[in-house]
C-alpha positions in Angstrom: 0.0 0.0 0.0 1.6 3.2 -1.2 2.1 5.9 1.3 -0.3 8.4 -0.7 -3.3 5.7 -0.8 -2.8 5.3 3.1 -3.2 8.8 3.7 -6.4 9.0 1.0 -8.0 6.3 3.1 -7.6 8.1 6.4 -8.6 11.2 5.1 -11.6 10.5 3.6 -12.8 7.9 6.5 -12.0 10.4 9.1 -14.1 12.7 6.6 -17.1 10.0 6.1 -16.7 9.6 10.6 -17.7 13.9 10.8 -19.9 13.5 7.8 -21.7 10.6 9.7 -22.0 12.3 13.8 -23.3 15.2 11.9 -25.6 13.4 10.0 -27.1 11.1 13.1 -26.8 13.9 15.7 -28.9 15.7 13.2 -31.3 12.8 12.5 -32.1 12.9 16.5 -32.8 16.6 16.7 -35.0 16.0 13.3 -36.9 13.6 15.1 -37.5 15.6 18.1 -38.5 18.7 16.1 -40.9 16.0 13.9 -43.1 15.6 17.6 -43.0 18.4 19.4 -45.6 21.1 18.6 -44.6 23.9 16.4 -44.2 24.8 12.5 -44.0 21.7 10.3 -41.5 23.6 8.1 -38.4 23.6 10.4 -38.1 19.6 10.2 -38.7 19.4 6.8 -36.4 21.6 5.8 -33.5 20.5 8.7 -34.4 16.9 6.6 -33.5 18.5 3.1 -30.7 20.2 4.5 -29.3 16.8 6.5 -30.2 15.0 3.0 -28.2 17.3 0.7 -25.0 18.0 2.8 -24.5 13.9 3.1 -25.3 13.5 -0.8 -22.7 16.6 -1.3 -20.3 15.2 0.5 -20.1 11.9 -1.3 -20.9 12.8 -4.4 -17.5 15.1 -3.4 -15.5 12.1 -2.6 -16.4 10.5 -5.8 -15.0 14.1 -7.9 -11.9 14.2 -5.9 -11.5 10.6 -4.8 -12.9 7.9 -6.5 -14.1 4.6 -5.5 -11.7 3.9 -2.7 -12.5 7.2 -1.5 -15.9 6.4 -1.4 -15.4 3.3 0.2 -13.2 4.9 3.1 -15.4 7.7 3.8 -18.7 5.0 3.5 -16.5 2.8 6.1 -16.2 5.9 8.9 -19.7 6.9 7.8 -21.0 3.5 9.4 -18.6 3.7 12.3 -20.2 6.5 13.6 -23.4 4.9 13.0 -22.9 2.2 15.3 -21.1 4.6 17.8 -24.1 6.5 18.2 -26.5 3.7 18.3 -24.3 1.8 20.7 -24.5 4.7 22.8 -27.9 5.6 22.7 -29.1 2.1 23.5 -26.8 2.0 26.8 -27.8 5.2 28.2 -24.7 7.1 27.4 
C-alpha cells in the first residue's frame, strides 16, 4: 500500500466519521422537532438540509477521490453509525 493511498484512506474515513455524527446527531434533533408542537416547516427543511449536505459530501468524494475514497469515507460513515447507536441504547 503506497504511502499516498494510506493517507487517502484516512482522510476521507476520518471525513465520512464527521460526515456521519453530523448526519445522526442531526437525524435525533430532526426527530425531536418531527413531535414536538410547532411549525412543520423547520423539520422538513432541517431533513432536506441533512439530506443534501450527506449526498454533497459523497458525491464530493467521488470528484476528488474515487471509489476507494468512497469506500473509506462509506466505512467511517458506518462507524459512527454504530457509535451512536451503541451509545444511545446503553444510556450514554
Amino acid at each position: 500500500m503506497t504511502r499516498t493511498l494510506l493517507i487517502q484512506l484516512m482522510l476521507f474515513g476520518g471525513a465520512g466519521f464527521a460526515l456521519g455524527i453530523a448526519h445522526f446527531v442531526t437525524l435525533r434533533a430532526n426527530v425531536r422537532l418531527y413531535v414536538t408542537p410547532g411549525p412543520v416547516w423547520r423539520p422538513i427543511a432541517l431533513n432536506l438540509l441533512r439530506l443534501g449536505m450527506t449526498g454533497a459530501a459523497f458525491a464530493a468524494a467521488v470528484v476528488f477521490g474515487g471509489a476507494i475514497a468512497v469506500l473509506a469515507g462509506l466505512t467511517g460513515f458506518l462507524l459512527a453509525r454504530a457509535m451512536l447507536v451503541r451509545a444511545a441504547w446503553c444510556g450514554t
